[in-house]
Biopython code that builds the backbone (N, CA, C, O; Angstrom):
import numpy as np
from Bio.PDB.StructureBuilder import StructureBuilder

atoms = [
    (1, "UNK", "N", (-113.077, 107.819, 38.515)),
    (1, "UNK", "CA", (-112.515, 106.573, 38.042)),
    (1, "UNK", "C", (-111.007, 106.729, 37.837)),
    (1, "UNK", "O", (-110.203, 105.875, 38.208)),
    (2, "UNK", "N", (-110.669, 107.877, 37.222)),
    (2, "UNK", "CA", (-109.055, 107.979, 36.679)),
    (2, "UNK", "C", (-108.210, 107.986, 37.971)),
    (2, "UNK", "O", (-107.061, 107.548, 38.026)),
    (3, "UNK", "N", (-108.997, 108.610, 39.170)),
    (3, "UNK", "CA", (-108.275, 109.058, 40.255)),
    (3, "UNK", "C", (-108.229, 108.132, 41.106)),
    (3, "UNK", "O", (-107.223, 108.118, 41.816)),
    (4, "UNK", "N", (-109.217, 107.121, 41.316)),
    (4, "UNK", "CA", (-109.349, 105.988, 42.031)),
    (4, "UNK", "C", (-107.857, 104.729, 41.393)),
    (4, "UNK", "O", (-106.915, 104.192, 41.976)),
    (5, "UNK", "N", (-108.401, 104.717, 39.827)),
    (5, "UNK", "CA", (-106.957, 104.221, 39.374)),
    (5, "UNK", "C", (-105.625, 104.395, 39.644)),
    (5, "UNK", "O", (-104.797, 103.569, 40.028)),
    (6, "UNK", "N", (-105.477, 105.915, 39.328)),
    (6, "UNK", "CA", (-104.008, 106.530, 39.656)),
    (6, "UNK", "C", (-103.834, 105.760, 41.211)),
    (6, "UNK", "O", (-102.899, 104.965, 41.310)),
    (7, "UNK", "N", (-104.819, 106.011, 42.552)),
    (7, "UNK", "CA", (-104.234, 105.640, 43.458)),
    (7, "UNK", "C", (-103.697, 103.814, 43.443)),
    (7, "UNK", "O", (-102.776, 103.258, 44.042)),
    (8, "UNK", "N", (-104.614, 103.340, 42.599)),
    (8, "UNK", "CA", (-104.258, 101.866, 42.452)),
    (8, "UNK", "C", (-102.267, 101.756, 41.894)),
    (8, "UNK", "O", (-101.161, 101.640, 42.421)),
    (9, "UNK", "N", (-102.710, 101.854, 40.922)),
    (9, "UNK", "CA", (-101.123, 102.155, 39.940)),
    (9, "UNK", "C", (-100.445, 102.497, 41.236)),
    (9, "UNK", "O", (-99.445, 101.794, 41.376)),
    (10, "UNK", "N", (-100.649, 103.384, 42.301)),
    (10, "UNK", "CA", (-99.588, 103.820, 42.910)),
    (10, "UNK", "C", (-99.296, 102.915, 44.414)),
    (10, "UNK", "O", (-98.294, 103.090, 45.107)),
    (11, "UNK", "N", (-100.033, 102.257, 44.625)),
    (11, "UNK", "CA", (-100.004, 101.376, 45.666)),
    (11, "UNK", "C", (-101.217, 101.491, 46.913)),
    (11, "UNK", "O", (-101.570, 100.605, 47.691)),
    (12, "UNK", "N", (-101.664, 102.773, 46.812)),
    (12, "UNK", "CA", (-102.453, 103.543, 48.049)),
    (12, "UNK", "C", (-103.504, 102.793, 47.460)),
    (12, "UNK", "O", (-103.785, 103.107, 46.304)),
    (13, "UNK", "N", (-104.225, 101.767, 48.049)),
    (13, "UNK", "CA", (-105.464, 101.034, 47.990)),
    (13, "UNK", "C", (-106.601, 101.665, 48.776)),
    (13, "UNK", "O", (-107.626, 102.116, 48.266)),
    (14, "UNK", "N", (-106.383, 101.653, 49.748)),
    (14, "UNK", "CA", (-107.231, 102.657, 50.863)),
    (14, "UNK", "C", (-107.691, 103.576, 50.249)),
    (14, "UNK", "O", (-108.913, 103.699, 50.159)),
    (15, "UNK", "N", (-106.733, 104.555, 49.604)),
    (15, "UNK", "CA", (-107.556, 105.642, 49.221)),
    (15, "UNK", "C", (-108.349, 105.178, 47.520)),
    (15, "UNK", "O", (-109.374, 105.739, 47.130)),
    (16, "UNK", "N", (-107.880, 104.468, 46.991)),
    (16, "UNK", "CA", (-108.324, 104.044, 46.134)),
    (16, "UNK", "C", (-110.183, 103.647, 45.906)),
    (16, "UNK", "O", (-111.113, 103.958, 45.163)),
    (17, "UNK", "N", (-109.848, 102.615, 47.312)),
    (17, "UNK", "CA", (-111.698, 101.837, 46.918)),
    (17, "UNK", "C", (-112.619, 102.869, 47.460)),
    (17, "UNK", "O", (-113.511, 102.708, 46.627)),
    (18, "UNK", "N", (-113.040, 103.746, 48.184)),
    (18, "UNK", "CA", (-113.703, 104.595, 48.022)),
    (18, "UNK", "C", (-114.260, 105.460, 46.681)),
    (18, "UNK", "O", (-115.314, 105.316, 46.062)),
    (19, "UNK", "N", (-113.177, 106.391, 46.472)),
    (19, "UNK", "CA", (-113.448, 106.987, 44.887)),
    (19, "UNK", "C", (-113.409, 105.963, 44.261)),
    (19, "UNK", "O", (-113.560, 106.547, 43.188)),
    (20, "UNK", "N", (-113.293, 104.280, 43.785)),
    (20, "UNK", "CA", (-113.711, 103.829, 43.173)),
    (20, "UNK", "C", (-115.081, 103.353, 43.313)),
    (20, "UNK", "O", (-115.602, 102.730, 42.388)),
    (21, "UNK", "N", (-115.913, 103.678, 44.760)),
    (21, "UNK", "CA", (-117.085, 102.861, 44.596)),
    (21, "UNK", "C", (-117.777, 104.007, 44.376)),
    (21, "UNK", "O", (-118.966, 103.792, 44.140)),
    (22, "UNK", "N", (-117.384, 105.401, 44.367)),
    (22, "UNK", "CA", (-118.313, 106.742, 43.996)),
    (22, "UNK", "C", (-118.101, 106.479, 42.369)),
    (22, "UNK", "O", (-119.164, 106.544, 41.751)),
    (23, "UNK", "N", (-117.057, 106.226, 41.646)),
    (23, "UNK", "CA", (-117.332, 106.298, 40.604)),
    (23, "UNK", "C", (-118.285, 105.085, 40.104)),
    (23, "UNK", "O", (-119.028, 105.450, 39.193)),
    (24, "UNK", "N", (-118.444, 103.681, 40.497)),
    (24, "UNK", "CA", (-118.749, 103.056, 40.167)),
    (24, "UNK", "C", (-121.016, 103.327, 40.093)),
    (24, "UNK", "O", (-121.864, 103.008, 39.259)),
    (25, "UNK", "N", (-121.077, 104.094, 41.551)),
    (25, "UNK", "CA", (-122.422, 104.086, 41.923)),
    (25, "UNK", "C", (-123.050, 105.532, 40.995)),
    (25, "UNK", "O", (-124.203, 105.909, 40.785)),
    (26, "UNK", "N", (-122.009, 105.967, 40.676)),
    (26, "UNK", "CA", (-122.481, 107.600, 39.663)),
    (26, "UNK", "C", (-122.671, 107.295, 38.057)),
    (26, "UNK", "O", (-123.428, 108.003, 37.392)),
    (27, "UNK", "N", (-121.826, 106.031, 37.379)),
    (27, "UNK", "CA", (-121.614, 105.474, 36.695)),
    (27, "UNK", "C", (-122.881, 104.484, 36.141)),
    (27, "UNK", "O", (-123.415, 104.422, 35.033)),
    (28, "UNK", "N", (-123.070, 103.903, 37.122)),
    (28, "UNK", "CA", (-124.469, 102.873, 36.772)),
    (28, "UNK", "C", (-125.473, 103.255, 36.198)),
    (28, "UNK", "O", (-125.892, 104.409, 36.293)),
    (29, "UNK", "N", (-125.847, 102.631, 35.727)),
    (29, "UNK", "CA", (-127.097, 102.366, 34.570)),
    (29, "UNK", "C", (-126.344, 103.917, 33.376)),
    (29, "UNK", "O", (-126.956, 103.955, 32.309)),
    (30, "UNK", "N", (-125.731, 104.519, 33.441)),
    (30, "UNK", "CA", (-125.436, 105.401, 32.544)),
    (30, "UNK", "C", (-124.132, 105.133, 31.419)),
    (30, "UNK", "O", (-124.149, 105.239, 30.193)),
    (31, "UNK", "N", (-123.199, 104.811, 32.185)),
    (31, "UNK", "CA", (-121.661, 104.597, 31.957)),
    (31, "UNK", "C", (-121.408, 102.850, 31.751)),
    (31, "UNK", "O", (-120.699, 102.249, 32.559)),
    (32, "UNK", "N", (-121.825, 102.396, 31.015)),
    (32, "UNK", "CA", (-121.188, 100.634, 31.467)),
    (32, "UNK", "C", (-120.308, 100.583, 31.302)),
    (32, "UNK", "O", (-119.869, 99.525, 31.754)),
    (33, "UNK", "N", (-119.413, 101.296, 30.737)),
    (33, "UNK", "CA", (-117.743, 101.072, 30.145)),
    (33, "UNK", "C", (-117.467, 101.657, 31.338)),
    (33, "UNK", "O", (-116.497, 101.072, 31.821)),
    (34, "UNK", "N", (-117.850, 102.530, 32.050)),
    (34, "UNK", "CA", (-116.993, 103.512, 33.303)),
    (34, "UNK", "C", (-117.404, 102.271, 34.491)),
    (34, "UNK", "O", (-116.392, 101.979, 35.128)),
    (35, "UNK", "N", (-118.476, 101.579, 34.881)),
    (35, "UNK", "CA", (-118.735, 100.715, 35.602)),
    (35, "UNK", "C", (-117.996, 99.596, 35.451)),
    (35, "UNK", "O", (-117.957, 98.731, 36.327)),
    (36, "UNK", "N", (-117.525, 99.536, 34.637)),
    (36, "UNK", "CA", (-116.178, 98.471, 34.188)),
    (36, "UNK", "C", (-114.990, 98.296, 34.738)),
    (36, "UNK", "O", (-114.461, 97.454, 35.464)),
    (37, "UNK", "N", (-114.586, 99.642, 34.040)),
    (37, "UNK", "CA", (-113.453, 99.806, 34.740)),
    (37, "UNK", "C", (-113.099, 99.939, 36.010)),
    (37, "UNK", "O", (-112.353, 99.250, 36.706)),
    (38, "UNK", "N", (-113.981, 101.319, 36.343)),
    (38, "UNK", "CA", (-114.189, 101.245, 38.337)),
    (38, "UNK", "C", (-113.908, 99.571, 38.922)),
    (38, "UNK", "O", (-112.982, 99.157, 39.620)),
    (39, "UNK", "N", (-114.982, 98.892, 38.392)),
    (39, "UNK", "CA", (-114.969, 97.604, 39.233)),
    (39, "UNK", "C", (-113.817, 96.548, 38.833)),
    (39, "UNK", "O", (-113.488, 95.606, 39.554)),
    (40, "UNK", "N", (-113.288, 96.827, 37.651)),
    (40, "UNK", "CA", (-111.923, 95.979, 37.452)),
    (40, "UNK", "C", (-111.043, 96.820, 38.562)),
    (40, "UNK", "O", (-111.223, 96.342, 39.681)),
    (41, "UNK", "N", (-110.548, 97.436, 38.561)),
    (41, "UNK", "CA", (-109.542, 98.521, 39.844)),
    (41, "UNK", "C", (-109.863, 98.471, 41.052)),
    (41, "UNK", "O", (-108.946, 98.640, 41.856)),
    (42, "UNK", "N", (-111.306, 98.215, 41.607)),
    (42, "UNK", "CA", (-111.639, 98.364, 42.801)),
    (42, "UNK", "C", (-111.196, 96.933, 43.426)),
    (42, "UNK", "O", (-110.504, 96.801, 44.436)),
    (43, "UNK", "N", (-111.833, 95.680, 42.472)),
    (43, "UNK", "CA", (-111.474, 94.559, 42.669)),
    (43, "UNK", "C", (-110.105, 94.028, 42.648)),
    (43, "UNK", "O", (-109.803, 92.915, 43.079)),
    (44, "UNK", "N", (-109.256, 94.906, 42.105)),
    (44, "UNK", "CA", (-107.636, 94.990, 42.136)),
    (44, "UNK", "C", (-107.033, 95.675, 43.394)),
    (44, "UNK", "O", (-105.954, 95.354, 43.894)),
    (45, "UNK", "N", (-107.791, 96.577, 43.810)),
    (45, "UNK", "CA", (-107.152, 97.080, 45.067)),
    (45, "UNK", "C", (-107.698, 96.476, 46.187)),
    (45, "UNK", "O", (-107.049, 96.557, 47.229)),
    (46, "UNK", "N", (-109.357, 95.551, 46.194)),
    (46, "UNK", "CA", (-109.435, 94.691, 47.315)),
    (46, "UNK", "C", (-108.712, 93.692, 47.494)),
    (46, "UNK", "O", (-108.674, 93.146, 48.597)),
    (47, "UNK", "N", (-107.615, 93.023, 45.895)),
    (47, "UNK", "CA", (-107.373, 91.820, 46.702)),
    (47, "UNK", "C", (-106.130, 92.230, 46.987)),
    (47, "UNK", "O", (-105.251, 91.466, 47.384)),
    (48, "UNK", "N", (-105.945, 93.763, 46.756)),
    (48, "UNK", "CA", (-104.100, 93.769, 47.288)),
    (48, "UNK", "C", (-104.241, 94.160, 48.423)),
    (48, "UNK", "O", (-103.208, 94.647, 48.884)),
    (49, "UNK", "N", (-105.314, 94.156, 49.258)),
    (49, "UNK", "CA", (-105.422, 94.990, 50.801)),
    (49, "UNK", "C", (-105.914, 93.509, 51.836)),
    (49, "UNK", "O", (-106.210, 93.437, 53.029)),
    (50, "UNK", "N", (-105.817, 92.301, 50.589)),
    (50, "UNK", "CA", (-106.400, 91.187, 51.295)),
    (50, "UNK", "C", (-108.158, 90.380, 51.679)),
    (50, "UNK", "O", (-108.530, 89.567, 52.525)),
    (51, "UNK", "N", (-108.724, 90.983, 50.774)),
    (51, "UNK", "CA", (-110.306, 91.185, 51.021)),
    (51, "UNK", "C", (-110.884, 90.153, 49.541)),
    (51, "UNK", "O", (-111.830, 90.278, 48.764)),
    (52, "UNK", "N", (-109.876, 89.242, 49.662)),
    (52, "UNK", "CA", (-110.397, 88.612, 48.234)),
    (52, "UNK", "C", (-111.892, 88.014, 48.243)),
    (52, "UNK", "O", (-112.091, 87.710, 47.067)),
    (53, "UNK", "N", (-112.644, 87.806, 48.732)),
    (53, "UNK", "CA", (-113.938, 87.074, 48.518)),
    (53, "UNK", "C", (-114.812, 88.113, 47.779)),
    (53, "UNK", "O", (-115.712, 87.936, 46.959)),
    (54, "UNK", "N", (-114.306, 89.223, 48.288)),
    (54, "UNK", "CA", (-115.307, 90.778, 48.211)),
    (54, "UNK", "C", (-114.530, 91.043, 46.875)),
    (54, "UNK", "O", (-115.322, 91.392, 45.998)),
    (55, "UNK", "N", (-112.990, 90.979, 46.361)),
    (55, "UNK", "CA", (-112.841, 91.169, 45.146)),
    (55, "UNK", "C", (-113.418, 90.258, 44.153)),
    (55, "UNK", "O", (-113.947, 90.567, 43.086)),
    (56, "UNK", "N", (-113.255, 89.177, 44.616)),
    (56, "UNK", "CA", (-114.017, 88.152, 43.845)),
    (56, "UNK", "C", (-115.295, 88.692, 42.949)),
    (56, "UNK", "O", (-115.328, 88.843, 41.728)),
    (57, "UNK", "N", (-116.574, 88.995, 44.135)),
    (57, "UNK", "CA", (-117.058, 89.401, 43.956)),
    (57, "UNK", "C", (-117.703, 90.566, 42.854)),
    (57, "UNK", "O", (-118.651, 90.569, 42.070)),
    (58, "UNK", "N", (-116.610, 91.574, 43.263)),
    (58, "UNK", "CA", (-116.912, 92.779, 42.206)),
    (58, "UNK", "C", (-116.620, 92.394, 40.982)),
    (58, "UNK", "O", (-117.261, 92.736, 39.988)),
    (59, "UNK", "N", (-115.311, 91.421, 40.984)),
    (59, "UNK", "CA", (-114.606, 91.274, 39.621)),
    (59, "UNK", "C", (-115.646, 90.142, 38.887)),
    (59, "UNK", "O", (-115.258, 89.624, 37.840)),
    (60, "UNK", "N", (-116.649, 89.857, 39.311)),
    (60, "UNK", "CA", (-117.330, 88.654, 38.848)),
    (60, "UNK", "C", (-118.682, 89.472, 38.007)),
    (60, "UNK", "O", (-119.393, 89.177, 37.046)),
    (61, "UNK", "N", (-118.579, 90.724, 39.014)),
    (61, "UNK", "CA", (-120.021, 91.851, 38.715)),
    (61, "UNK", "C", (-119.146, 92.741, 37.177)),
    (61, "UNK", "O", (-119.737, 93.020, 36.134)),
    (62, "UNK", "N", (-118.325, 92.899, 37.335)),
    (62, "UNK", "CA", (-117.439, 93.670, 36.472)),
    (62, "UNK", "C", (-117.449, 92.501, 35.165)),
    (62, "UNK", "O", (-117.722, 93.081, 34.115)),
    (63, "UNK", "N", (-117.339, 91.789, 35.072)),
    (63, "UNK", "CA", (-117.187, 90.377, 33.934)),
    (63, "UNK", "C", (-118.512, 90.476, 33.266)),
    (63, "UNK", "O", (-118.725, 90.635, 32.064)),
    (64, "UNK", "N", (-119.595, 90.327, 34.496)),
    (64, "UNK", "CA", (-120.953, 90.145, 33.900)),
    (64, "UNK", "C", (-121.167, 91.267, 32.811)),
    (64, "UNK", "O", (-121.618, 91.051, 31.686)),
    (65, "UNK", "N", (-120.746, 92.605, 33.346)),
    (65, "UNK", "CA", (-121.116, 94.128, 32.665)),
    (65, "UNK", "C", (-120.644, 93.967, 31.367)),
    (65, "UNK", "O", (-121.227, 94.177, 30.303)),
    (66, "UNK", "N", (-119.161, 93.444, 31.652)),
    (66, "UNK", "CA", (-118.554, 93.511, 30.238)),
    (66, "UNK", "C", (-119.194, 92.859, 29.042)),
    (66, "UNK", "O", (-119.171, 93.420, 27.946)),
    (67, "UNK", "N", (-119.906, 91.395, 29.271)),
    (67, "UNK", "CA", (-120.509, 90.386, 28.933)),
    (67, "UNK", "C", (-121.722, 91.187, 28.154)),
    (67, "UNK", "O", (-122.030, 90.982, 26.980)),
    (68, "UNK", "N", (-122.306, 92.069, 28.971)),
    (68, "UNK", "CA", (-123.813, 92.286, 28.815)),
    (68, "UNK", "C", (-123.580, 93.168, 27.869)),
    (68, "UNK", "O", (-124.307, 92.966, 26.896)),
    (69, "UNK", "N", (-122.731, 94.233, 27.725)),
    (69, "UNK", "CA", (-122.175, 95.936, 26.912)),
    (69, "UNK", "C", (-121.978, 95.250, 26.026)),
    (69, "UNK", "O", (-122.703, 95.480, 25.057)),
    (70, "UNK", "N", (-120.906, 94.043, 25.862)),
    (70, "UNK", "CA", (-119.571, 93.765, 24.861)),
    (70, "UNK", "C", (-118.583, 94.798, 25.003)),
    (70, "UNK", "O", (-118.217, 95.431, 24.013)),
    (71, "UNK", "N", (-118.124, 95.021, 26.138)),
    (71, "UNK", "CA", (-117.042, 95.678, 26.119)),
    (71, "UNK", "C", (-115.453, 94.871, 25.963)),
    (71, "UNK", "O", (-114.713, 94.768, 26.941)),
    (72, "UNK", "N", (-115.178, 94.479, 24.967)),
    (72, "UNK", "CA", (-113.874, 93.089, 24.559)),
    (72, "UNK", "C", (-112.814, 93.607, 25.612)),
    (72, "UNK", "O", (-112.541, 92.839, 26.535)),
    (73, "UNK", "N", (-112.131, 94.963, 25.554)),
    (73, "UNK", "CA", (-110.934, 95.481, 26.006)),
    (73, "UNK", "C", (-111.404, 95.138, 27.793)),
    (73, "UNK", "O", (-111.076, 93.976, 28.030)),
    (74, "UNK", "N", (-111.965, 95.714, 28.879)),
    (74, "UNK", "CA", (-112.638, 95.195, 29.810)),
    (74, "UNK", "C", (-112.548, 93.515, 29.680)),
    (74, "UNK", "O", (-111.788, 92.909, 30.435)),
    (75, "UNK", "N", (-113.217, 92.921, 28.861)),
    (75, "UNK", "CA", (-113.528, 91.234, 28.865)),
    (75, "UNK", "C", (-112.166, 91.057, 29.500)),
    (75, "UNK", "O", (-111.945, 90.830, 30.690)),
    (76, "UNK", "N", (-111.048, 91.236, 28.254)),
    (76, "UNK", "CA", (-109.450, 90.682, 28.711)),
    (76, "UNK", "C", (-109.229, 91.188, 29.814)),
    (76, "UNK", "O", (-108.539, 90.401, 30.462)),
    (77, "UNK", "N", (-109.501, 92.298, 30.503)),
    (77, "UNK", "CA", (-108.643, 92.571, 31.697)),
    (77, "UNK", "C", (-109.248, 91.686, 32.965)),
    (77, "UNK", "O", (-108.722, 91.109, 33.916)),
    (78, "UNK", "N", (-110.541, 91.855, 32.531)),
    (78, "UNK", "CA", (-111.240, 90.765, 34.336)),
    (78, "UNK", "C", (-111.448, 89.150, 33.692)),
    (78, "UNK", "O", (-111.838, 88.240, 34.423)),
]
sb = StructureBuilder()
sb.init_structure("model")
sb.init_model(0)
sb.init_chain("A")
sb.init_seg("    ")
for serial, (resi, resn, name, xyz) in enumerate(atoms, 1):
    if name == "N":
        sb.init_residue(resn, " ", resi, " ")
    sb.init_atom(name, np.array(xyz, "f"), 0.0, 1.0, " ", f" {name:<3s}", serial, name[0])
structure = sb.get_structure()
């Protein structure tokens, strides 16, 4: 997740959504706060690579998680 981020922060999207969808699929059902985040970042680096329907998407799956945990800090960001 941290590393998938860092590449976000840094512009490299490409390398980004990969290690973000390993963190996201290692994360599930265990991590909801780590499934959070992954999918807030992943959905940030799909729509900067142009793939918005598919960010849409995650960022809509990422909202729900937050919703379901109560994760507030997550809520504000997606």
């Amino acid at each position: 997740d941290d590393l998938g981020m860092a590449y976000v922060k840094a512009g490299e999207y490409q390398k980004a959504i990969p290690l973000l969808q390993l963190a996201i699929s290692m994360a599930k059902n265990h991590f909801p706060y780590l499934v959070a985040d992954a999918s807030f970042s992943l959905g940030d680096a799909l729509s900067h690579i142009g793939k918005y329907a598919e960010a849409e998407t995650i960022l809509e799956g990422a909202l729900k998680e937050t919703r379901t945990h109560n994760l507030k800090d997550n809520y504000i960001d997606c």
